[in-house]
C-alpha positions, 0 to 999 in steps of 0.5 A: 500500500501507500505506506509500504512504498513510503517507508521504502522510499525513506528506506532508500535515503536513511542508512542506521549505523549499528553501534557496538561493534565490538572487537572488530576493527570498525567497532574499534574505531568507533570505541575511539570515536566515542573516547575522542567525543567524550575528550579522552585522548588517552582511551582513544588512543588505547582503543586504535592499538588494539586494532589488528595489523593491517588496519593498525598500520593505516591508523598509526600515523594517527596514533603516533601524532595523539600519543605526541599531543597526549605527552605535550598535554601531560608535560603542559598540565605539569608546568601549569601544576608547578607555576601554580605553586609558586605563585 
């Protein structure tokens, strides 16, 4: 009926995610998504080196620049915690 063909019609253009994927490297990804959405550089991070190798070798430029970032913030909240002691 009319309905049917709409909703089939809606079917076409709507994609729906499946979230959740586990241990499997889109849902590795997707861990780190949700870590970096929540600002937790550091779970990210520890989520991308679980990915298998291959996918890990495309993502380990990445990884390699947010470990860098991850030890600048480190060493930065450092400074600001030692400035704020001496003031």
């Amino acid at each position: 009926g009319f309905w049917g063909r709409l909703q089939a019609l809606f079917a076409q253009w709507i994609v729906v995610r499946r979230r959740g994927g586990g241990d499997t490297p889109a849902g590795i990804v997707e861990n780190a998504e949700d870590a970096l959405a929540e600002d937790n550089l550091a779970n990210a991070i520890q989520q991308l080196n679980r990915l298998p190798d291959a996918p890990k070798r495309i993502a380990q430029p990445w990884i390699d620049d947010a470990t860098r970032r991850l030890e600048i913030d480190t060493h930065m909240a450092a400074i600001r915690t030692e400035l704020s002691r001496g003031s």
